[in-house]
Structure formats: structure tokens, C-alpha cells
C-alpha positions as CSV (number, residue, x, y, z in Angstrom):
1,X,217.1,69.0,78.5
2,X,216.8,65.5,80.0
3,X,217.5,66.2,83.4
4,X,215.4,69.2,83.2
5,X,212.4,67.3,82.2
6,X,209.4,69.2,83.7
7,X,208.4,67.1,86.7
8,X,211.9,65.9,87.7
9,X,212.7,68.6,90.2
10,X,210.4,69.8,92.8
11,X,212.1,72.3,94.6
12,X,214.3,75.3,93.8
13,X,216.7,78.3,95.8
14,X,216.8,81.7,93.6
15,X,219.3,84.0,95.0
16,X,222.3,85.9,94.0
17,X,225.8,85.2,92.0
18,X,227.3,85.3,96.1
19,X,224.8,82.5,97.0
20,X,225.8,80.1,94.4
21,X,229.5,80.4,95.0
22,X,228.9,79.7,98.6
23,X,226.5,76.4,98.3
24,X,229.5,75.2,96.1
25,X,232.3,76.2,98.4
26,X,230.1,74.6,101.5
27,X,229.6,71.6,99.3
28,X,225.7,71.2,99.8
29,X,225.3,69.0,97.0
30,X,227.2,67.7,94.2
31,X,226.4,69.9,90.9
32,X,225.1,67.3,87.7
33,X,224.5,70.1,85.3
34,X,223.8,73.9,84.5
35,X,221.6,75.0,81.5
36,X,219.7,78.5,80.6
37,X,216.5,77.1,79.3
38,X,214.7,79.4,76.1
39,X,211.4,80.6,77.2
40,X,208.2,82.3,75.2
41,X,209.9,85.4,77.9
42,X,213.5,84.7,76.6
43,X,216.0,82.9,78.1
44,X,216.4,82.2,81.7
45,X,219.1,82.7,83.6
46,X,221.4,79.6,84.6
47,X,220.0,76.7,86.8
48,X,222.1,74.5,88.4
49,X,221.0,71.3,89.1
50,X,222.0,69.9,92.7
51,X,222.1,66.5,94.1
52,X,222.0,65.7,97.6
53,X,221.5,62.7,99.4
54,X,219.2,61.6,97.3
55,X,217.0,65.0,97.1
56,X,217.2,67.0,93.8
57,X,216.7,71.0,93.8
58,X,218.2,73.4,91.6
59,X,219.5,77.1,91.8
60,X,218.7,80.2,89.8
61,X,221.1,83.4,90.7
62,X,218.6,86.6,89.5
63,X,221.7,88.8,89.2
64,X,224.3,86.9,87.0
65,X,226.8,84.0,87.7
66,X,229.4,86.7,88.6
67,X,228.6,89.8,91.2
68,X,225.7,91.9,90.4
69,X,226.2,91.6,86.7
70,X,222.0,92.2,86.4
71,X,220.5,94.7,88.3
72,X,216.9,94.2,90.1
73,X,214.8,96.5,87.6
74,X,216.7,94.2,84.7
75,X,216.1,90.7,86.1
76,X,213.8,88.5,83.4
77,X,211.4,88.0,86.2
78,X,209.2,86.1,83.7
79,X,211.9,83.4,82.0
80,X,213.3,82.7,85.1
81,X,210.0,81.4,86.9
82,X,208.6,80.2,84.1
83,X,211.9,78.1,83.2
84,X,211.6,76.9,86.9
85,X,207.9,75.5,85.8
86,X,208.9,73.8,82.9
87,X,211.6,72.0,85.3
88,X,208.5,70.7,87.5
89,X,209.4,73.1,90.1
90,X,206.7,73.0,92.8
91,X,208.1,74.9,95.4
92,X,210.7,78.0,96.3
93,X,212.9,79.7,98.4
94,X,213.6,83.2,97.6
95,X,217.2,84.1,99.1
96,X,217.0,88.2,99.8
97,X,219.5,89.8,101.7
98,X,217.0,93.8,102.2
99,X,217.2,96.3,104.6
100,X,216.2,97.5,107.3
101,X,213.2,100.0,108.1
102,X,211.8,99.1,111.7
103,X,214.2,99.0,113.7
104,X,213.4,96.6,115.9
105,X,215.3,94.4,113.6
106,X,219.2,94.2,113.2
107,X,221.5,94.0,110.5
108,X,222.5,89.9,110.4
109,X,218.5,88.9,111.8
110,X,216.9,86.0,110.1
111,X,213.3,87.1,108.7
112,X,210.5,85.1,107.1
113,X,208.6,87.9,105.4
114,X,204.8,87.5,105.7
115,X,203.9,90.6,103.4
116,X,204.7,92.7,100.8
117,X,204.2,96.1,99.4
118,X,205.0,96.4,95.3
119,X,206.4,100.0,95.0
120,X,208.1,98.5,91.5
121,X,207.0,100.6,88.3
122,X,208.6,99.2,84.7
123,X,209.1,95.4,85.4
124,X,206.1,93.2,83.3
125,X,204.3,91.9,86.1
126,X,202.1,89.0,84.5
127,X,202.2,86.3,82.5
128,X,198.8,86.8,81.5
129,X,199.0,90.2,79.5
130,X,195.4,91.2,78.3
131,X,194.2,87.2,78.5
132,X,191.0,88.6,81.1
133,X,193.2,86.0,83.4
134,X,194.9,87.2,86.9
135,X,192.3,88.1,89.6
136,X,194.1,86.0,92.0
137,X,193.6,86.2,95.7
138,X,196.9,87.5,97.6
139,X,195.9,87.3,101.1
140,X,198.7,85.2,101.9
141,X,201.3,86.0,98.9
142,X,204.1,83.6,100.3
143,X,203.3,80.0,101.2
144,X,202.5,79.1,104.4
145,X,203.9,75.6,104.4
146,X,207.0,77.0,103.2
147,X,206.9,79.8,105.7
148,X,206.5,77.5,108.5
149,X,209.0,74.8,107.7
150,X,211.7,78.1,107.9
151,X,210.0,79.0,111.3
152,X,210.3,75.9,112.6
153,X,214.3,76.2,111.2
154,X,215.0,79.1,112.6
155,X,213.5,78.5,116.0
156,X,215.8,75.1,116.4
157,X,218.8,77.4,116.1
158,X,219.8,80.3,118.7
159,X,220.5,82.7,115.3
160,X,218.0,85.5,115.9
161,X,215.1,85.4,113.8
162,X,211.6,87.2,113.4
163,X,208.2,85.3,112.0
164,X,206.8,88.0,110.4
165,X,207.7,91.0,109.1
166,X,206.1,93.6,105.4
167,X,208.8,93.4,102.5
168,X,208.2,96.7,100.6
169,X,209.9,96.1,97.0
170,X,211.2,99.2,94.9
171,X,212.1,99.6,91.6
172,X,215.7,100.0,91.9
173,X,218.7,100.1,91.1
174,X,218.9,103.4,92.8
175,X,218.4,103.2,96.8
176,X,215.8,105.3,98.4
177,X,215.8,108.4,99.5
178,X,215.2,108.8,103.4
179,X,211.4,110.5,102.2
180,X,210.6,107.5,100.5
181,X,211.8,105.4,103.4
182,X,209.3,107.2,105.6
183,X,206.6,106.8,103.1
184,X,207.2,103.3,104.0
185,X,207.3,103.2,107.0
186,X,204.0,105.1,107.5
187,X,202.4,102.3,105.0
188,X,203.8,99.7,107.7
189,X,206.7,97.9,105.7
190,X,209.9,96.8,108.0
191,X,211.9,95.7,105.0
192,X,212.8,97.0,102.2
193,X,214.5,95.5,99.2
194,X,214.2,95.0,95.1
195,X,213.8,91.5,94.3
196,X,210.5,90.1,95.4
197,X,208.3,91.4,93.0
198,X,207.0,91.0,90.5
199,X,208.9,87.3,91.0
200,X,206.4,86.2,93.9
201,X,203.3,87.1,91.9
202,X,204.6,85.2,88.9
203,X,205.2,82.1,91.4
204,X,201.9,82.8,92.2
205,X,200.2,82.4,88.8
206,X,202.2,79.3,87.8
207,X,200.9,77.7,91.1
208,X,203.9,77.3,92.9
209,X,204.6,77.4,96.1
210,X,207.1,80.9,97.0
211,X,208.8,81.8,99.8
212,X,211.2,84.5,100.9
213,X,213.9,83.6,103.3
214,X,215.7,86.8,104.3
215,X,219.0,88.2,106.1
216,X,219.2,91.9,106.7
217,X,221.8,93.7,105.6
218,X,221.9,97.6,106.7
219,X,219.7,100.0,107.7
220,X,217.3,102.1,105.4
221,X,218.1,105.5,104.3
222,X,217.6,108.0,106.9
223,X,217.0,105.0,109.9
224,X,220.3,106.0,111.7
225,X,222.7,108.4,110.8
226,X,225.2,107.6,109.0
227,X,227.9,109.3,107.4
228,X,228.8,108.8,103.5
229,X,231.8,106.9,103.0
230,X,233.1,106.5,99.2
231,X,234.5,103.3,97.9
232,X,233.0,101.0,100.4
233,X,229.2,98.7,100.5
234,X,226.1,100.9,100.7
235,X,229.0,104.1,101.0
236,X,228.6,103.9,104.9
237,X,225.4,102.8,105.5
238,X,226.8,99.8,107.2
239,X,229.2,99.4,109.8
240,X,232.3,97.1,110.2
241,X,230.6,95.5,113.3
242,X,227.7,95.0,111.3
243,X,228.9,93.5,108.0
244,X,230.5,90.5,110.3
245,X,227.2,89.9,111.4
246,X,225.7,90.1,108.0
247,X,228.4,87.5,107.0
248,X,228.5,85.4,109.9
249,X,224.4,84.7,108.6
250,X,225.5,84.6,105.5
251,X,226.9,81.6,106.4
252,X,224.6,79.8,107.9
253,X,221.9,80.1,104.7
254,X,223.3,76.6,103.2
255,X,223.1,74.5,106.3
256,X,219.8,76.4,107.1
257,X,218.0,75.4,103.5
258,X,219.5,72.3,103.7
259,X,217.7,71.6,106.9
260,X,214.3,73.5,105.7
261,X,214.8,70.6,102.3
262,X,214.8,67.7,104.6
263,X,211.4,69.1,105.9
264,X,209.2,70.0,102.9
265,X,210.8,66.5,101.1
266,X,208.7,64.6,103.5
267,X,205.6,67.3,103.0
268,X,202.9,67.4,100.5
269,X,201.2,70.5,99.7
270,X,198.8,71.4,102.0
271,X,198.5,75.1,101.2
272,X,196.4,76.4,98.7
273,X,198.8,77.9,96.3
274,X,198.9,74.6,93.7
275,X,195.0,75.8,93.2
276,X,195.9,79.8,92.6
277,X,194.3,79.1,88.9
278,X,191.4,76.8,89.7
279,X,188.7,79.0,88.6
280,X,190.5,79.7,85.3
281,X,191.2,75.8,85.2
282,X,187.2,74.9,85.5
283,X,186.3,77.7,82.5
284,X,189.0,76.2,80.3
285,X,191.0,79.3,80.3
286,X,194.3,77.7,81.7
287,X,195.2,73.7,81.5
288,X,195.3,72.1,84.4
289,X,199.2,71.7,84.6
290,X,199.2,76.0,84.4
């Protein structure tokens, strides 16, 4: 646990088994150690702990070390980012790969995700389960710092990119049907996907700093037509064309968050997620380190 220490590592990347294997292969840091961490929520899954150049950060896969072992309804949301806080985590970047509803996006786009809608329905959602604790403000539920250190990324870079754009999260582990897809649309999401939440509200209420950092992957349900296609990814919702350009940004994520690092490690917090808990902090309801 030394080297997990809460306060020793300030920033983290939670993505999927795919994301791990290809920091490692792209060598973005130099791995010192991997431990699941036991949490009042159970245990977390692995963090790795990274080196690199000097600058610390780990990585959390949601789904399991190897493919999609854990579905998105079956994630432990609540271990995970609470494990993260105990390893003085202040800040993260939530790897998504969703797809696609407006289609003025494309499959392979870079999106920073200014929104979300939380169409989830089983996963526990709080840590603060009938504590009177968790009116918390969501006007902006991912960090702005964070969200503009990726902007400023992603416009250095000729990758195409969009600054904005409403994450609609379902409950999985089922895709949607084209009905729901144009219940979503009509509530104004561009995005859809199953990951974000409830884990960006639980950021929230242990005051760090959480940011979504997405690649799309297909098309939605019902966007274009597209014929089914058994044995293969999303059964045809996905052409060849377009799973190139899915992995062609695929590749680019480790040299992008390696860049977006080198940013925030010369930032302080300026936003006001680190205060998300103040007025439960002044009534003594919450210590100040959350």
C-alpha cells in the first residue's frame, strides 16, 4: 500500500482492458506496481501505477484486465472511485469510446463531452445513501480545467475533434433500440454510451476533478441503415472503412493524454469541483479531506 498512499498520486486514466494493453505496448510510462485496493464498496478493480518522466498517474480498466470481462451495468462504480481517493487522486480522465446519435459527428471524431443525460436504472448512484448529504450542484458535471486542457489538445493536432457535445448514458449491457435512440435525440443527446454514470457523479462527491475524453465508435441504432451482420463488432453497425478510423484514434489516445498530463502537471485547481462538499464540510457533515 505504500505507493498507494492517499496523496501520492494526483492524477488518474479509467478506461477499458484495450486501453491498458495499448499504454503498455506504446510504452507511456514504465509500470512500478498494480494493486486492487479493499473498499467499504468492495474491492476495486486493478490500478496500475505509472511513471513517467517524473509525473506519477495511474490506470483503472472498468471492464476487467482482459476484454470486456465486466459489463457496464456490473462495474463497482463506487470501489473503483473511491479506491482512486484513497490514492490522493485529484483529477480524471474518463476514456469512452460511445456512439453516435447526431450525426454531425463521425465514427473516429475526438469529443470532449460537455453534458450528460443519466438514463441508467440499477447501478447505486451515491456514496451518501440516506446520510441527508448529496444536493450537489451539476451545472457543469465535468471539469472545466480538465475539459479545456483536452481542447486545447485536440486543437494543436489536425485529428477532428468537437468541444461540446450531451453524453446520454444507459443502463446496458443491451444496446438500444432505434425508439430509444430517438427518445434521445429529441432530449438533445449526441452521444450515447454506458459508462459515465453514475462514475462522474461519484467523482463529483469525492471532489475530484472528472473528465470524459471520448472517440466515437459507430452509429446509434436506427442513425443509418445498416444491415445485421452475425459474428462481427456491433453485428454491422460499423463499417470496415469506419473501424480503421476508429483504430487509427485509437491510437492516438496515449500520446494525446500524455500531452493533456504535461498540462494539468503545471495547473492547480482552479475549478470549483475540489469545493463540491463545502456546505456539508462547514455543518460538520463531511471532513474536510471528503
Amino acid at each position: 500500500m505504500d505507493e498507494f498512499k492517499k496523496g501520492s498520486v494526483r492524477i488518474a486514466v479509467i478506461g477499458g482492458s484495450g486501453a491498458y494493453h495499448l499504454l503498455t505496448k506504446q510504452s507511456l510510462g514504465k509500470e512500478k506496481k498494480c494493486q486492487s485496493l479493499d473498499t467499504p464498496y468492495g474491492e476495486s478493480a486493478p490500478i496500475h501505477h505509472f511513471s513517467i518522466d517524473g509525473l506519477e498517474f495511474l490506470f483503472l480498466s472498468r471492464h476487467g484486465e482482459m476484454d470486456y470481462s465486466i459489463t457496464a451495468p456490473f462495474v463497482n462504480y463506487r470501489a473503483n472511485i473511491y479506491a482512486l481517493k484513497e490514492c490522493g487522486v485529484q483529477r480524471i480522465i474518463a476514456w469512452s469510446g460511445p456512439g453516435i446519435i447526431n450525426t454531425a459527428f463521425e465514427p473516429g471524431d475526438f469529443v470532449v463531452p460537455h453534458d450528460i443525460i443519466d438514463e441508467t436504472k440499477n447501478r447505486p448512484t451515491t456514496f451518501f445513501d440516506n446520510t441527508g448529504i448529496g444536493f450537489i450542484r451539476q451545472s457543469r458535471p465535468f471539469c472545466p480545467q480538465i475539459s479545456h486542457a483536452l481542447h486545447n489538445v485536440l486543437h494543436e493536432t489536425d485529428l477532428q475533434h468537437h468541444n461540446q457535445a450531451v453524453y446520454a448514458c444507459t443502463e446496458g449491457p443491451r444496446l438500444e433500440t432505434p425508439a430509444e435512440i430517438r427518445k434521445l435525440r429529441i432530449l438533445g443527446a449526441d452521444l450515447v454510451g454506458m459508462t459515465l454514470a453514475p462514475e462522474a457523479f461519484l467523482a463529483r462527491e469525492k471532489e475530484i476533478c472528472y473528465s470524459p475524453f471520448c472517440y466515437l465508435t459507430n452509429y446509434a441504432e436506427g442513425v443509418k441503415p445498416r444491415k445485421f451482420e452475425k459474428g462481427k463488432l456491433f453485428e454491422g453497425m460499423q463499417t470496415i472503412e469506419e473501424k480503421k478510423q476508429v483504430d487509427n484514434a485509437i491510437q492516438k489516445f496515449p500520446s494525446l493524454i500524455r500531452t493533456v498530463f504535461e498540462t494539468l502537471k503545471e495547473e492547480e485547481r482552479t475549478c470549483d469541483c475540489s469545493e463540491a462538499l463545502r456546505r456539508y464540510k462547514n455543518k460538520g457533515f463531511v471532513s474536510e479531506d471528503g
